[in-house]
C-alpha positions in Angstrom: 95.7 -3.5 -25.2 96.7 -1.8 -28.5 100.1 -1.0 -29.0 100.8 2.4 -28.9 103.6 4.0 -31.7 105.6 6.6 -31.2 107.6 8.6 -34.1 111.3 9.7 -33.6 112.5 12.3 -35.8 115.8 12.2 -37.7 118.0 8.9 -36.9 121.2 9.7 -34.8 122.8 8.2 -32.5 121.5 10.2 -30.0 117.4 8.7 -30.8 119.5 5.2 -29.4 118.4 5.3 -25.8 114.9 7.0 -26.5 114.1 3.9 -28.7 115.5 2.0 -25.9 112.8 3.6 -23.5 110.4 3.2 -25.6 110.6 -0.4 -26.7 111.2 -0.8 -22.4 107.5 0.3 -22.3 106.5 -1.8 -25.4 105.8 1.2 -27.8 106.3 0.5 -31.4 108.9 3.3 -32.6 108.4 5.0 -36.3 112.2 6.6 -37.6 112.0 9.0 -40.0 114.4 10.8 -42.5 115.7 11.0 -45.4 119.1 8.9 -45.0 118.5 5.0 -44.8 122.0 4.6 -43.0 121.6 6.6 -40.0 122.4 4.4 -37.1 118.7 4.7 -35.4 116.6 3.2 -38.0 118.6 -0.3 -37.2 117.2 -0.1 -33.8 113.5 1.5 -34.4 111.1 -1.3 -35.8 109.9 0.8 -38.6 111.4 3.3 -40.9 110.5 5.5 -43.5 112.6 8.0 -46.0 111.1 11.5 -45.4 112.5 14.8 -45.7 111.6 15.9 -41.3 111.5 19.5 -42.6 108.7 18.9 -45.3 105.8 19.0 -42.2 103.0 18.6 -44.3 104.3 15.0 -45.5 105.6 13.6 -42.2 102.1 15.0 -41.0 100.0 13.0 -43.7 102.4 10.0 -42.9 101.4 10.1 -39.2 98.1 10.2 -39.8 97.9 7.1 -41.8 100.1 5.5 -39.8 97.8 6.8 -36.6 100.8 7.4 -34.0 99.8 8.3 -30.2 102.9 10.5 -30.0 106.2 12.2 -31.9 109.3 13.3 -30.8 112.2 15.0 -32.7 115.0 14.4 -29.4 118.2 15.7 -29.8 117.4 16.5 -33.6 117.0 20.7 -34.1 115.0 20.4 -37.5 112.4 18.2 -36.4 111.3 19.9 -33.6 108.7 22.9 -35.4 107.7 19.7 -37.6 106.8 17.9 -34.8 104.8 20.7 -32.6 103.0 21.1 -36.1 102.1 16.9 -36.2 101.4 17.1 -32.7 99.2 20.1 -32.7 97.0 18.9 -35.6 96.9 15.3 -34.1 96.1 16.7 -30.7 99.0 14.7 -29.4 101.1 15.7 -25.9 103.9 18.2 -26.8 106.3 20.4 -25.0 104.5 23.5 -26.2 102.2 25.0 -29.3 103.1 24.9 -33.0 103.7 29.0 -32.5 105.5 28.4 -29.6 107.9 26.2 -31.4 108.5 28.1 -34.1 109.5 31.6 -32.2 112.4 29.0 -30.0 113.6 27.6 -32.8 114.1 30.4 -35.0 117.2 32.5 -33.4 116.1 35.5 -35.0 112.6 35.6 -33.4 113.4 34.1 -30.1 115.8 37.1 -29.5 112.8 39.6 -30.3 110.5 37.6 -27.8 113.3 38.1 -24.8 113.7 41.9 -26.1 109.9 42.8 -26.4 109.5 40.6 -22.5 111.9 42.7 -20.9 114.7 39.7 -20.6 118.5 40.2 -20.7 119.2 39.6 -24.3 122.6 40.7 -26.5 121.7 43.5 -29.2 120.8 41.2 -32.0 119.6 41.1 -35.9 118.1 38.4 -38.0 118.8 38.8 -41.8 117.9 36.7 -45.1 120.2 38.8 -47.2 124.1 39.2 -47.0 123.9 43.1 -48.6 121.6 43.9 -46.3 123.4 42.7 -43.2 127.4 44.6 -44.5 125.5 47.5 -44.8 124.5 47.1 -41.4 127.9 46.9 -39.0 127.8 50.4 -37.3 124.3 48.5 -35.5 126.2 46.4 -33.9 129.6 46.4 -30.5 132.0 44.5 -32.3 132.9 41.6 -31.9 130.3 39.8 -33.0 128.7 36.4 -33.7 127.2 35.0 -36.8 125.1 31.9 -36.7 121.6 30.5 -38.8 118.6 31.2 -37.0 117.9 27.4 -37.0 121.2 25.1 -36.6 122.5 23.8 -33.6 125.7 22.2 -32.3 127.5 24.9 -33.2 127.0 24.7 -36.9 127.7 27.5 -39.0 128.9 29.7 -35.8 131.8 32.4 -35.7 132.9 34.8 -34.0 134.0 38.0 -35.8 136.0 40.7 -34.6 136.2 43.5 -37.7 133.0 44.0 -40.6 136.1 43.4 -43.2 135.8 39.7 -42.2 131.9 39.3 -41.8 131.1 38.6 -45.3 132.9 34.9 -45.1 131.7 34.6 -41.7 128.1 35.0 -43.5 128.5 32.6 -45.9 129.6 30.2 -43.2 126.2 30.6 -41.7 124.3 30.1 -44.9 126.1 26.8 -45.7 124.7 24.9 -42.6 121.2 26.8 -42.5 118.0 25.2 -43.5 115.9 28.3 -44.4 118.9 30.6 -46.0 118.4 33.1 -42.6 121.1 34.0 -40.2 121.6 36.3 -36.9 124.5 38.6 -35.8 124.8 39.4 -33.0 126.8 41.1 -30.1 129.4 38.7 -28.4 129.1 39.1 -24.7 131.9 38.3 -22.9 131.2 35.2 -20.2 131.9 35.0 -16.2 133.2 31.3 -16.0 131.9 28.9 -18.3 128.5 29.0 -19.9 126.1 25.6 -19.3 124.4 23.6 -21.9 121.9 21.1 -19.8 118.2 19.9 -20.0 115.2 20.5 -18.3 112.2 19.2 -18.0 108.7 21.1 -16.8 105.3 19.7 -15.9 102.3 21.3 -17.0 104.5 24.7 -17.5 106.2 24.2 -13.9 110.0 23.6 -14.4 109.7 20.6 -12.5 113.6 19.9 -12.9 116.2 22.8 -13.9 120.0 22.1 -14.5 123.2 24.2 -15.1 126.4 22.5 -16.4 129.7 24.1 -16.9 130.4 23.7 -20.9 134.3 23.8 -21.8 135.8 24.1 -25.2 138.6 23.2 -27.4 140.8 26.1 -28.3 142.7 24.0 -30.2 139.5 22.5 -32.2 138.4 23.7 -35.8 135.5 25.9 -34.2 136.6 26.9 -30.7 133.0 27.1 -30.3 131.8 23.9 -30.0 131.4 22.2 -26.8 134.5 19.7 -26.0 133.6 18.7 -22.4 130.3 19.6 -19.4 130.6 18.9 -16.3 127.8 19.0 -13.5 127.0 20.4 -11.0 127.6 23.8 -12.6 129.7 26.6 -10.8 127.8 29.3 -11.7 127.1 32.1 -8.8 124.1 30.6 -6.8 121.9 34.3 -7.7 122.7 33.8 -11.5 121.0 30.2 -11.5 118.5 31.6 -9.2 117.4 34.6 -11.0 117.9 31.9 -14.3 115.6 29.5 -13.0 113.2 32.0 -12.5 113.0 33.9 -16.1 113.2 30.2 -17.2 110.0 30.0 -15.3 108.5 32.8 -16.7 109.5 32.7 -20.4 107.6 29.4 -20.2 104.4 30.8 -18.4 104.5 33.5 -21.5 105.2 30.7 -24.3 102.2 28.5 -22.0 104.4 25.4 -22.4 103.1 22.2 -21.4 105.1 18.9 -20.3 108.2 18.2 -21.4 112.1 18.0 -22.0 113.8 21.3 -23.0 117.7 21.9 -24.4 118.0 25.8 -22.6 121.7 27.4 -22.9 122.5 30.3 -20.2 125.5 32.4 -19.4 126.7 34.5 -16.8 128.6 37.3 -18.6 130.7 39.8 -17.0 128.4 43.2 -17.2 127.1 40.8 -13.6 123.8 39.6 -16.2 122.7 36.0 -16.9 121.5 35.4 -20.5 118.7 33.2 -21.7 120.6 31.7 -24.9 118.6 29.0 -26.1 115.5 27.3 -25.1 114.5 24.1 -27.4 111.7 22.3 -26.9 114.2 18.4 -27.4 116.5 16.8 -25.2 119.9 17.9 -26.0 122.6 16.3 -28.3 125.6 15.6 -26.7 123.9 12.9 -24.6 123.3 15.7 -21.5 120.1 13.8 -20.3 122.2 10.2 -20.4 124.6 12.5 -18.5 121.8 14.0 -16.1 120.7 10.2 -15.5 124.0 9.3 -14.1 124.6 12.2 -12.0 120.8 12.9 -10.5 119.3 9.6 -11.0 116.4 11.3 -12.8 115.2 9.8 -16.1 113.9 12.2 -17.9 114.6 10.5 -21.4 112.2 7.5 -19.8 109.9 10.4 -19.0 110.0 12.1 -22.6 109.2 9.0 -23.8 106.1 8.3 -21.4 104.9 11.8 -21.9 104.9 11.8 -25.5 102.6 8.7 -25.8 100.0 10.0 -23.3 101.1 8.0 -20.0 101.2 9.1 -16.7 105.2 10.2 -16.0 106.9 9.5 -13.0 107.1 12.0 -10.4 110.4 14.9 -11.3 112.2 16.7 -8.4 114.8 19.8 -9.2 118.4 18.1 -9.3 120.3 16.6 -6.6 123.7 15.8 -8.0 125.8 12.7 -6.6 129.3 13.9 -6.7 130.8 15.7 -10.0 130.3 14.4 -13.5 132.2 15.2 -16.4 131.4 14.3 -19.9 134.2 14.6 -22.8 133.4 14.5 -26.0 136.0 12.5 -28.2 137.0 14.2 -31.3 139.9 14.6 -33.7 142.0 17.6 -33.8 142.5 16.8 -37.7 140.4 15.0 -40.4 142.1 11.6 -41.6 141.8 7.9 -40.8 140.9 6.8 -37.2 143.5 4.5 -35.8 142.7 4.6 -31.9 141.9 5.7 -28.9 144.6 5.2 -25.9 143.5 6.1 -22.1 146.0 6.2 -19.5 145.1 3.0 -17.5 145.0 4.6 -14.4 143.4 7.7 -14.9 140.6 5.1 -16.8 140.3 3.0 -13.9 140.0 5.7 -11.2 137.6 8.0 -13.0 136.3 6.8 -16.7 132.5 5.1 -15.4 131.2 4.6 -19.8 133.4 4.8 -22.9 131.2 5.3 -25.7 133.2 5.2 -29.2 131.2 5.6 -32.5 134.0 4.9 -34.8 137.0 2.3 -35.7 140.3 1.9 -36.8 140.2 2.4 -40.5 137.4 5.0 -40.4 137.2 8.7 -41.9 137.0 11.3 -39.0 137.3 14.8 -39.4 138.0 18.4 -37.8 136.2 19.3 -34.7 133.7 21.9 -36.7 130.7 21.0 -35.1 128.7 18.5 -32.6 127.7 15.9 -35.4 132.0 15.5 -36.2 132.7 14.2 -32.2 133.7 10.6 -32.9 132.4 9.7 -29.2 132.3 10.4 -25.6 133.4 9.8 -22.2 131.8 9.7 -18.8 134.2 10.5 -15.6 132.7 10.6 -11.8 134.7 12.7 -9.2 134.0 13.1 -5.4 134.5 16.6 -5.7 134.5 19.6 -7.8 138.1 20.0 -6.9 139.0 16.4 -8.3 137.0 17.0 -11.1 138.7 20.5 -12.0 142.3 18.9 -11.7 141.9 16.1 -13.8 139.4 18.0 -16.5 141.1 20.4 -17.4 144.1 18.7 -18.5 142.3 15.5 -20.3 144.3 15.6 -23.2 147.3 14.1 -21.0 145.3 11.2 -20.4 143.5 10.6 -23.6 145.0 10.0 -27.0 143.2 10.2 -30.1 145.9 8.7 -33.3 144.5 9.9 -36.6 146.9 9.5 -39.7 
């Protein structure tokens, strides 16, 4: 039987336990970007040094290379390049070229909730920075400035006066791809917002999950994740009535089988939000996480999918116990000396250490998902266990940087 190949987009870390899958089911895997050192290209069995945002060339390249599937997991710019490969191979994707496009452009996703009737903040997409100061009385300050097409918190502020949103702008513009970025209103949360994934099955959310996502006030952007924990405490009718416009923002997009990133909040007007809905896995490891926690796969499934096998069969979530993940990061940029965890607490609750760097290595501020310098898995028997040892982490876990 011929070998079938699969192409992984971009080279992170977090392609490791896709290739892993993949090479399980004895599928050859294809890396691609444009930096030779990335960590995944050690593991894949073939690599090759292309821009993932130039679709035409990674689409020429997969044709002579004849692949049966692509992927762009846990890697935001890949994922309109690889609907457009897939869509012109006839390969299996998560959803249509279009479809792709209008979730991973902030700007146009926004207008799709607003024109289908879904809560969605007042929002603007702009390509020009005159354009957008001229344009504050639109807007409930505060606001939040972002690109249309980064994620992990990249290029995100908040801003609470127009005098301060022209270097909150240029933030924005120095992590987006296309020069675009979106303001929009800040809406105040109810509890903690969830980051998760899902997965659906022939555009049936097959498996939906909430998390509670916590952050670092301490961090370099207070904005970016520091810790999620499952099962999520939202209000049972917000991940109700989230599960179902979920459901039917995917019946109107007419997705297809797959893993989706989606990001939801409760806020306190009593309305959940639709945030973001991305046809990857997330980064941050969230479907490793959702592994340990519901004994679902759904990175082995991805994987299956994307190559044209038949996937296992998906149930919605059942969660064993309370999972936490923390995500190790520096509180200043210098030299990583080491990590210290309190014996006990590590012993009682810590089930993986993950660390990505070592002593003698450059670190730097928390700005952004792609600077956290590792993670940490924690099981609890209950939410209560989990709350009272979560929230003060810190006391437990030492990160020296000089």
């Amino acid at each position: 039987m011929k070998q079938k190949k699969l192409m992984l987009l971009g080279g992170i870390r977090y392609l490791l336990p896709v290739i892993k899958a993949a090479h399980k089911h004895n599928i050859h895997v294809i890396t691609v970007d444009y930096i030779p050192d990335n960590i995944a290209h050690k593991y894949s069995d073939e690599f090759h040094n292309l821009s993932i945002l130039d679709k035409d060339a990674v689409l020429q390249l997969a044709q002579e290379l004849k692949i049966d599937g692509i992927m762009s997991f846990g890697v935001d710019p890949g994922v309109v390049t690889a609907a457009f490969v897939a869509e012109k191979m006839n390969l299996p994707f998560q959803c249509s070229y279009e479809a792709a496009c209008i979730l991973q452009d902030k700007s146009r996703f926004r207008q799709f909730l607003k024109e289908h009737n879904f809560n969605v903040p007042n929002a603007k997409g702009y390509a020009s920075i005159e354009v957008a100061l001229k344009d504050v009385d639109y807007f409930h300050w505060p606001v939040i400035v972002k690109p249309v097409d980064s994620a992990g918190s990249k290029g995100v502020s908040r801003v609470d006066t127009p005098e301060a949103l022209l270097e909150a702008v240029s933030y924005a513009l120095s992590e987006a791809h296309n020069g675009h970025f979106i303001i929009e209103d800040f809406l105040d949360k109810k509890g903690c917002s969830s980051d998760s994934d899902c997965f659906s099955i022939n555009g049936k959310l097959a498996f939906c999950s909430f998390s509670d996502q916590k952050f670092d006030l301490d961090a370099d952007n207070p904005y970016t994740p520091a810790a999620y924990s499952w099962p999520s405490t939202m209000p049972k009718y917000a991940k109700e009535e989230l599960t179902n416009e979920l459901q039917r923002l995917m019946t109107l997009l007419h997705v297809k089988t797959g893993v989706y990133n989606v990001e939801t909040r409760l806020c306190t007007n009593g309305k959940p939000y639709i945030m973001e809905l991305s046809p990857r896995g997330g980064g941050n490891r969230l479907s490793e996480m959702l592994r340990y926690i519901t004994h679902t796969d759904l990175i082995d499934n991805a994987v299956l999918n994307a190559v044209g096998e038949k996937i296992e069969e998906i149930q919605q979530p059942c969660y064993d116990g309370c999972l936490a993940e923390i995500i190790l990061h520096s509180d200043k940029s210098g030299i990583f000396r080491k990590l210290i965890i309190d014996k006990e607490f590590e012993k009682q609750f810590v089930i993986e250490k993950d660390l990505w760097v070592e002593n003698g290595d450059k670190v730097e501020g928390f700005t952004g998902a792609n600077k956290a310098i590792g993670t940490l898995a924690l099981h609890f028997s209950s939410h209560q266990e989990l709350e009272e040892n979560v929230q003060y982490y810190k006391n437990k876990i030492t990160i020296i940087v000089d």
